[in-house]
N, C-alpha and C positions, 0 to 999 in steps of 0.2 A: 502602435505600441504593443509589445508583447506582453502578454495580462498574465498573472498567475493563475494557474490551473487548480480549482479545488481538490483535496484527495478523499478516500473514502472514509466516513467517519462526522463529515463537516455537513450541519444540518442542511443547506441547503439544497444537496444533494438525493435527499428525504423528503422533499417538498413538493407536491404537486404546482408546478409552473401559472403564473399569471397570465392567461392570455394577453397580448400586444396591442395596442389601440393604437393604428399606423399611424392615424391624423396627429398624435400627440408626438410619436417616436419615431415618426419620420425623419426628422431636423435632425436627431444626434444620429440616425442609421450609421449612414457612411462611413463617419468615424468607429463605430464599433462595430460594425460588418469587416472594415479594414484591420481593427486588432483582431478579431477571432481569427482572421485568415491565418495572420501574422501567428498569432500564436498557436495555432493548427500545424501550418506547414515548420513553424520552428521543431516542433516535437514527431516530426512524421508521422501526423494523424491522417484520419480519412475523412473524419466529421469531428463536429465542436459541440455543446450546448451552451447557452448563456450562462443555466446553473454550474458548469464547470471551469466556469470564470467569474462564478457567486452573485449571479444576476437570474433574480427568480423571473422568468421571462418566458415563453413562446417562442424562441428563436434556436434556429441550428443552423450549422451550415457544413454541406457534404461536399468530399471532392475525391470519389475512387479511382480518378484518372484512368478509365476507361481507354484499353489500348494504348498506355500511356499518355494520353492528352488530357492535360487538365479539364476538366466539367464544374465549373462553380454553383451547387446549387446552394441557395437562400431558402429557408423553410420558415416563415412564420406564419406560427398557427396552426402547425401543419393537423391533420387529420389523415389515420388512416382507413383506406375506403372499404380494402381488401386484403386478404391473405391467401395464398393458398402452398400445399404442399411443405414439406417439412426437411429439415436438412440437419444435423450435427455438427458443427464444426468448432474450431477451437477460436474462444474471441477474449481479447482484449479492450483495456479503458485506460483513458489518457487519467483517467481519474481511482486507478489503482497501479499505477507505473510499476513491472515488472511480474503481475499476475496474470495468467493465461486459464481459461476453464474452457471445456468443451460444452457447448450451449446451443439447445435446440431453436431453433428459427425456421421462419419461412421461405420457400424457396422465392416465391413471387408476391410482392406486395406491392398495392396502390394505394398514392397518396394525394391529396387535394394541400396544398400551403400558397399562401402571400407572396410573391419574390420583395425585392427590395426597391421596388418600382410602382409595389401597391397591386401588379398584377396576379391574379388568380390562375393558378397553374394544375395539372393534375398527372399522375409520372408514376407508371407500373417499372417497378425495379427487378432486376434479377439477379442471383450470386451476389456479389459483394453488396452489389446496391440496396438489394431486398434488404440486406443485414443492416447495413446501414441507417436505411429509414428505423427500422423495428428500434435500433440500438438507440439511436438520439431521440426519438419519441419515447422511449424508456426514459431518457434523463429528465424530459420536459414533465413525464408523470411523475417524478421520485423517484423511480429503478435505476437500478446499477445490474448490468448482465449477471452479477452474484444472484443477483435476487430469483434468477430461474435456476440455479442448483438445487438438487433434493439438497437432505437434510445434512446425508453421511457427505457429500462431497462440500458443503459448508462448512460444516466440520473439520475436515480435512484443509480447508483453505485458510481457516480461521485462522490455524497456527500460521502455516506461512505468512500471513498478510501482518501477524505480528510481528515477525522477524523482519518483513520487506518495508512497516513504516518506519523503522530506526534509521532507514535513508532517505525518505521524505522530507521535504521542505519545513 
């Protein structure tokens, strides 16, 4: 089922995430593994968090379709191990729909997370992936990619984002 996506503004977006206790949330996974997808690939995402389907939780899920092929990854609990190197690029959120900022990130980062099988996995990302892990580990801490703009380019974004929520849900 396609869930609604929180937008920016809505507390739980600001919240440092609940780590996952799999023994108890195992039983509903499936079901809600399958709407995040669902509501990912509805909106041409690349990754989900749970908070931006208003579930204060440990959970993401990635899929930068690598060479075109779909890669489903499941992150619960994810931790990251490593960073290295530095990149600019310009990045979006399904959770500010139609805003774009130029945002530093890492070129290469390693992560340790849960899949959805309970097993313990660990996955050095690079280019889109590296962003990816940074980006959704941002939602599960509170962050919104806003939140690495200096001051003047918040500034600057503030006005748009006023004008871009009058189309918001």
């Amino acid at each position: 089922m396609k869930r609604r996506i929180t937008k920016h503004g809505e507390a739980v977006l600001k919240k440092k995430s609940a780590p996952v206790d799999f023994a108890s949330t195992g039983p509903k996974l499936p079901q809600l593994l399958a709407d995040m997808w669902e509501t990912m690939h509805a909106v041409n995402g690349v990754g989900l968090a749970a908070p931006q389907i208003g579930l204060s939780m440990r959970l993401a899920v990635i899929d930068v379709k690598p060479e075109g092929k779909s890669e489903r990854l499941v992150l619960i609990n994810p931790v990251i191990l490593s960073r290295e190197g530095e990149v600019t690029e310009e990045e979006g959120c399904l959770s500010v729909p139609g805003l774009y900022a130029r945002v530093k990130r890492h070129t290469k980062v390693r992560v340790r997370a849960t899949d959805e099988n309970g097993d313990v996995w660990e996955r050095t990302g690079t280019g889109l992936l590296a962003r990816a892990f940074e980006h959704e580990v941002d939602h599960l801490d509170g962050k919104l990619f806003l939140d690495h703009l200096d001051l003047v380019k918040r500034l600057k974004v503030a006005v748009v984002l006023k004008d871009l929520k009058k189309d918001w849900d």
